[in-house]
C-alpha positions as CSV (number, residue, x, y, z in Angstrom):
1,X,-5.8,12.7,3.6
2,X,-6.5,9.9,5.9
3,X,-8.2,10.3,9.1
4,X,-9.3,7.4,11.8
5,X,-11.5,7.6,14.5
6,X,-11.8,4.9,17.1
7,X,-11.5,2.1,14.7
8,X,-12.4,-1.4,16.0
9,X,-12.2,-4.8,14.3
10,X,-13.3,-7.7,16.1
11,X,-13.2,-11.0,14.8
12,X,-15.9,-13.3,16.2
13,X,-16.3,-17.4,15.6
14,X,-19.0,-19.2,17.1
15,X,-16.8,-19.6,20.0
16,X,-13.8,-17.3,20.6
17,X,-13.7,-13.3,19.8
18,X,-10.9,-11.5,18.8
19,X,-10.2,-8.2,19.3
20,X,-7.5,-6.8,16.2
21,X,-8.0,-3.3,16.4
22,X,-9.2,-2.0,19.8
23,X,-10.1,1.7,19.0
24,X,-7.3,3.5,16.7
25,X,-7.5,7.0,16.2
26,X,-4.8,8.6,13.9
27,X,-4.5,11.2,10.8
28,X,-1.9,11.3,8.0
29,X,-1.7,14.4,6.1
30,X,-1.2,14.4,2.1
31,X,2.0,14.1,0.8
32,X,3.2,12.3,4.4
33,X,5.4,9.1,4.2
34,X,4.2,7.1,7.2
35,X,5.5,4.0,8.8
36,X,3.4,1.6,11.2
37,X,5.8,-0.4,13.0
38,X,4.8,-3.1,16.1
39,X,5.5,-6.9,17.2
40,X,3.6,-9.3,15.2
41,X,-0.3,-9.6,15.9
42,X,-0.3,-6.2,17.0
43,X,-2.6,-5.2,14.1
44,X,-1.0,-4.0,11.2
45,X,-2.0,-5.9,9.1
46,X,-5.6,-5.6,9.9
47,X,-5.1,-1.9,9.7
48,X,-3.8,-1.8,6.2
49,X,-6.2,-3.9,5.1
50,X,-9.2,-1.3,6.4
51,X,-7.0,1.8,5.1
52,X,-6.6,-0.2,1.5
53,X,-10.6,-0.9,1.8
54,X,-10.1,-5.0,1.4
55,X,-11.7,-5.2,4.7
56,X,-14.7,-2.9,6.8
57,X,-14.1,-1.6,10.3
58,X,-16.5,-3.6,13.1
59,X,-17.0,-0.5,14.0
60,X,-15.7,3.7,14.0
61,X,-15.5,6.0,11.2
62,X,-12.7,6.3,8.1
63,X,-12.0,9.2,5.7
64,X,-10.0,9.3,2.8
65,X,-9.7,12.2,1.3
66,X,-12.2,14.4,2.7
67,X,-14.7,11.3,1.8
68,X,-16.3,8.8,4.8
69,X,-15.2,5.3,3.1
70,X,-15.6,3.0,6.1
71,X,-19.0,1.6,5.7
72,X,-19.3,1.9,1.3
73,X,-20.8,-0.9,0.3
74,X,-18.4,-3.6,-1.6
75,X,-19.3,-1.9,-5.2
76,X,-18.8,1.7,-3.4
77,X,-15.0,0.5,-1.9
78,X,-14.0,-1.3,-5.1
79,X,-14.2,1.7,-7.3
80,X,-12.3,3.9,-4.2
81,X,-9.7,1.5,-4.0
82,X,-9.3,0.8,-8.1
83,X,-8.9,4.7,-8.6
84,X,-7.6,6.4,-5.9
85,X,-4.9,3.5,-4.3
86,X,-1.7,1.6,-5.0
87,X,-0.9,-1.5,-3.3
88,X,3.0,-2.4,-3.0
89,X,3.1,-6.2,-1.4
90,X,6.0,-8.4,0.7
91,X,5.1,-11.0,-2.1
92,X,4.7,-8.9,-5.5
93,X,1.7,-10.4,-6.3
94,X,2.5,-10.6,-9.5
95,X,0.6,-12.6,-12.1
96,X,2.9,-15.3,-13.6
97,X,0.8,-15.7,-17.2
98,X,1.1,-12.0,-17.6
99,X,4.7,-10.1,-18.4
100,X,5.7,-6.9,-17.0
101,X,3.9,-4.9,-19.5
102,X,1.1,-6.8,-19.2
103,X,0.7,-7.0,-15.0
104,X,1.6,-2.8,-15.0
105,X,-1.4,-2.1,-17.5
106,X,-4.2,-4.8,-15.5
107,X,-5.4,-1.6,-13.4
108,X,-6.0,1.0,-16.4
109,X,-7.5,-2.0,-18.3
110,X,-10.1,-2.7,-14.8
111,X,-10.4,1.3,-15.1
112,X,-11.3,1.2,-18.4
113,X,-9.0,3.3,-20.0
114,X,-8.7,3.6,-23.9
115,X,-5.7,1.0,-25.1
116,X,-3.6,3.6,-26.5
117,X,-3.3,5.9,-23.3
118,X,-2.4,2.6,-21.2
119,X,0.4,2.0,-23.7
120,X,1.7,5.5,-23.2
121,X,1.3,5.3,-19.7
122,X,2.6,1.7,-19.1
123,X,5.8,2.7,-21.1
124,X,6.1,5.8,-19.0
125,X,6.1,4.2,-15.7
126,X,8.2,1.7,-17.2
127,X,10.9,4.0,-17.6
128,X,10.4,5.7,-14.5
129,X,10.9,2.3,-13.0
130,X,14.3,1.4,-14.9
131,X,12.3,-1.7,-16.0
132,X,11.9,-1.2,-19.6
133,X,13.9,-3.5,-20.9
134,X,12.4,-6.3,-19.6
135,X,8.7,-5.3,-20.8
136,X,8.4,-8.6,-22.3
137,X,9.7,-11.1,-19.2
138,X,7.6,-12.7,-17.6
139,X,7.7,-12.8,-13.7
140,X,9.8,-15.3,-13.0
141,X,12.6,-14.4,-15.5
142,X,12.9,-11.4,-12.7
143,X,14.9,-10.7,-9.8
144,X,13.3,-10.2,-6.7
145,X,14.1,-6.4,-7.2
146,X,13.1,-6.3,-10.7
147,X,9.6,-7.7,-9.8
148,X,8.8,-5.4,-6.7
149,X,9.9,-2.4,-9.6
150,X,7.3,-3.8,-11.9
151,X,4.8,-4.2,-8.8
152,X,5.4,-0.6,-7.9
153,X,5.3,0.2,-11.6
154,X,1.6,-1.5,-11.4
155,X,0.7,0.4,-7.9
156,X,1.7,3.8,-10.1
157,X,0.5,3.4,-13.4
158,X,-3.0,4.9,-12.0
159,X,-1.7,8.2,-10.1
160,X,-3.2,7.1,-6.8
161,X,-3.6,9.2,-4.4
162,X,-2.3,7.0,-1.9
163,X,0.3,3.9,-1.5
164,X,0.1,1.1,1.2
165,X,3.3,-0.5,1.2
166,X,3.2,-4.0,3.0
167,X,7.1,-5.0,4.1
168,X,7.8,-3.9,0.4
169,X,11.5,-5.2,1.3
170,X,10.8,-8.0,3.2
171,X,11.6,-10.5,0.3
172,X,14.6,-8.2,-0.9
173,X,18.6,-8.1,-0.2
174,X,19.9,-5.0,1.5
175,X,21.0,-3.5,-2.2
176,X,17.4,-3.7,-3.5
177,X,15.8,-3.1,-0.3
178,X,17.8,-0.1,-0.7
179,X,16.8,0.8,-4.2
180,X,12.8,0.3,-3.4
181,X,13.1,2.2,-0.8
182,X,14.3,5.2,-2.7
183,X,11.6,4.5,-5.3
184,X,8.6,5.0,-2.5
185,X,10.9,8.4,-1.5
186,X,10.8,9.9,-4.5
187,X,7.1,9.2,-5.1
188,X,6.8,10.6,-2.1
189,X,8.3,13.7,-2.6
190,X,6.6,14.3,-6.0
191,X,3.4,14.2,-4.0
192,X,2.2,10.9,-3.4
193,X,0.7,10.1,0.2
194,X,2.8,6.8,1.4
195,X,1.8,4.8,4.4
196,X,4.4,1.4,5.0
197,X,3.6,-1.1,7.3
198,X,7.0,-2.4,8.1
199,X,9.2,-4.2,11.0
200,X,12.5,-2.8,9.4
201,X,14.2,0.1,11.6
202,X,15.9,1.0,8.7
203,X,13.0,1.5,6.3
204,X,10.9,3.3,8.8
205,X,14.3,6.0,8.9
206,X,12.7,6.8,5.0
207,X,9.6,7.9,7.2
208,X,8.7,11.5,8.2
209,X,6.9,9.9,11.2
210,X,6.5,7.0,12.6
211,X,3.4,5.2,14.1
212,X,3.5,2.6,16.6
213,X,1.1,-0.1,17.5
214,X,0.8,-2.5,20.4
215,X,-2.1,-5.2,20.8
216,X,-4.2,-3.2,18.4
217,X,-4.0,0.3,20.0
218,X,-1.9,3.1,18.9
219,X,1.0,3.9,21.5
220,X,1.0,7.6,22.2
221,X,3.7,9.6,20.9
222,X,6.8,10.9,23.5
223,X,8.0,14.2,23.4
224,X,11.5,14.6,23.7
């Protein structure tokens, strides 16, 4: 599904260059929930952002899917990312003029899919979601749980492929930490490929494997 090799970023100003990412290599089969756990500035970030295509390797080679991704052009990575994956953010980023319904359908509309199948398939996800009944609300008439539904609900809506899950319970108490958490599992077990970026021990136990960085390099597995 995913596969790295010896991906660098480097970020350069006219005076100082920063190395993010200082060659990562790693795979992640299909259907694998994967957590990336490190300190802070150890490169997560930077990573996710290359493996959701918002951002281009300096240098080294990505494949999704069987497909080489890393050096598409901006048109090329927008329609990859649009179609094939769902983002789950720390913040929700959701949009506060639209309601639920309206923020879940925005990636069907930007895909161009007939009205009437995005209102089947908003209300489906809807329900899968336990968020039905508040269609209608806008984003901040929701709980912090409620809106991370909806933004999962949004992240589904398309059948990615693949979803990159940023701290998705860093804003969240334990109970709907808890209850997100369960969400990404059981996408997960229906088939969806999940990679989490996350600094929770207890999240990363919803993982089948873990991955750890330190100052942008993957740490090497132990056997025990």
């Amino acid at each position: 599904m995913i596969k790295l090799e010896n991906i660098q970023k480097v970020f350069r100003t006219e005076e100082v260059e920063t190395v993010a990412l200082g060659g990562v290599s790693l795979e992640v089969k299909k259907g694998e929930f994967v957590a990336i756990m490190g300190p802070s500035g150890c490169g997560k970030s930077t990573l996710l952002n290359i493996l959701g295509l918002l951002d281009n390797p300096t240098s080294g080679k990505y494949w999704l899917d069987g497909e080489e991704v890393g050096k598409l052009k901006e048109s090329q990575r927008t329609k990859v990312r649009k179609g094939q994956i769902g983002f789950v953010f720390q913040s929700f980023n959701l949009i506060d003029e639209l309601n639920v319904e309206e923020n879940v359908e925005l990636p069907l509309t930007y895909l161009g899919v007939p009205k009437k199948e995005r209102k089947v398939r908003v209300e489906e996800v809807l329900r899968r979601m336990a968020i039905s009944h508040r269609a209608h609300h806008f984003p901040q008439q929701l709980s912090g749980g409620q809106q991370q539904r909806v933004a999962i609900a949004r992240a589904v809506v398309m059948n990615p492929k693949l979803i990159l899950a940023d701290e998705p319970t860093g804003n969240l108490d334990s109970k709907n930490g808890l209850e997100v958490m369960q969400l990404l599992t059981q996408l997960n077990q229906e088939g969806t490929t999940v990679l989490m970026v996350t600094h929770s021990e207890r999240d990363a136990g919803y993982a089948q494997r873990i991955i750890n960085l330190l100052d942008g390099q993957v740490v090497p597995e132990v056997s025990l």
